[in-house]
Every structure is written in structure tokens, then in C-alpha cells.
C-alpha positions as CSV (number, residue, x, y, z in Angstrom):
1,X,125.8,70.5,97.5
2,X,123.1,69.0,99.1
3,X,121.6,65.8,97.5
4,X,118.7,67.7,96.9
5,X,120.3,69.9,94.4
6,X,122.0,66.9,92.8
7,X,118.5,65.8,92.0
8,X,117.3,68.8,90.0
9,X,117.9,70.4,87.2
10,X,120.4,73.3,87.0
11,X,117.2,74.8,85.0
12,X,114.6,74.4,87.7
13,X,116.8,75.5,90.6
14,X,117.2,78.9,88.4
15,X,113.2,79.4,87.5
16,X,111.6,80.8,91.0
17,X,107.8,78.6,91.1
18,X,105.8,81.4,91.0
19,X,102.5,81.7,89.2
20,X,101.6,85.4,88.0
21,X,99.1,87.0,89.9
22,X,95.9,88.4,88.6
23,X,95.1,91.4,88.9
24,X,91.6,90.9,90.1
25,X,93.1,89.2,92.9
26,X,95.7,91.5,93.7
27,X,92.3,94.4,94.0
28,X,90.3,92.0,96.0
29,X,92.9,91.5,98.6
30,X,93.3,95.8,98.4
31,X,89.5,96.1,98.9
32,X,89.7,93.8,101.9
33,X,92.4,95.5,103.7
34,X,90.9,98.4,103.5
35,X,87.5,96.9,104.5
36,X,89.4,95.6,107.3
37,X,90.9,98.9,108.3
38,X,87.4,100.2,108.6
39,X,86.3,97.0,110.6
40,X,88.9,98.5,112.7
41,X,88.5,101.9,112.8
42,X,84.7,101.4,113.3
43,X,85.4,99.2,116.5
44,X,87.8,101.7,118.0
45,X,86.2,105.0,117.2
46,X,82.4,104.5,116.8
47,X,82.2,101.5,119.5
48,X,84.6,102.8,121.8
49,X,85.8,99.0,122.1
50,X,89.6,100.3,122.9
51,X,92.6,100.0,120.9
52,X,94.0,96.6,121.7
53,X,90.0,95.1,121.1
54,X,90.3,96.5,117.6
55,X,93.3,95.2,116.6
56,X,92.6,92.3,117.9
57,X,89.2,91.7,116.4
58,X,90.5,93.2,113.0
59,X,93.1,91.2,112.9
60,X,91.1,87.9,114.2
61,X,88.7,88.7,111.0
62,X,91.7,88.7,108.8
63,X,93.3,85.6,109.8
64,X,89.5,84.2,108.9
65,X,89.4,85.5,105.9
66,X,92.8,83.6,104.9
67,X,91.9,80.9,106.4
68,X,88.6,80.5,104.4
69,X,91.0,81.4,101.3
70,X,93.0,78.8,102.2
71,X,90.4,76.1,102.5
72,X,88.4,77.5,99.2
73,X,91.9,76.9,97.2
74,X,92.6,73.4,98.5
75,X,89.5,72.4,97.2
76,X,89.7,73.5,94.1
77,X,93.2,72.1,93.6
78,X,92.0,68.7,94.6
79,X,89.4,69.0,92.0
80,X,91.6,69.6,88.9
């Protein structure tokens, strides 16, 4: 055993620290995957941009998306 799991509780090592999810987060995160899907399909078949430029850009908008997600929740947690 490490020392860290002499430290804890035999009842918190057993709980995972999850919070339940809601489920209007679990659709907004459906609707922008498939927003995102179209970002890409729009790039590659209406643009003619390429494959590898659609993926790219798709997935580029995606990592921004988290990343504002990210930002917008550590806000809010320093606030409470």
C-alpha cells in the first residue's frame, strides 16, 4: 500500500468521484458533434478544401469549443 491509501478512507477509495451528468448536457455535447460533423462535411464536400483540411479544421473547432468549456467551468467553480 502506498501512503496515499493509508490516508483515506476504505469508503472513499470504494466511491468513484463522479458527479451525474445532466442530460441537457449530455444533448448539447450530441448536437455539437453533429454540428461539427457538418462543419466537416461542409468543408470537404461543398468547399472542396480536401480531406486532411477538414479534419483538421473540424477537429481545430472542436478542441476550441472544449477549451472555451473548460475556461467557462473554471470560472464558475472559483465563484462558488
Amino acid at each position: 500500500m502506498s501512503i496515499d491509501q493509508e490516508v483515506i478512507p476504505e469508503r472513499e477509495q470504494a466511491e468513484p468521484a463522479t458527479a451525474p451528468v445532466s442530460t441537457a448536457t449530455v444533448v448539447a455535447y450530441a448536437v455539437v458533434g453533429v454540428l461539427l460533423f457538418g462543419w466537416f462535411l461542409f468543408g470537404w464536400l461543398v468547399l472542396q478544401q480536401g480531406f486532411i483540411d477538414s479534419v483538421g479544421e473540424a477537429a481545430g473547432t472542436g478542441f476550441a469549443l472544449l477549451l472555451v468549456v473548460a475556461i467557462v467551468g473554471s470560472v464558475r467553480r472559483s465563484r462558488r
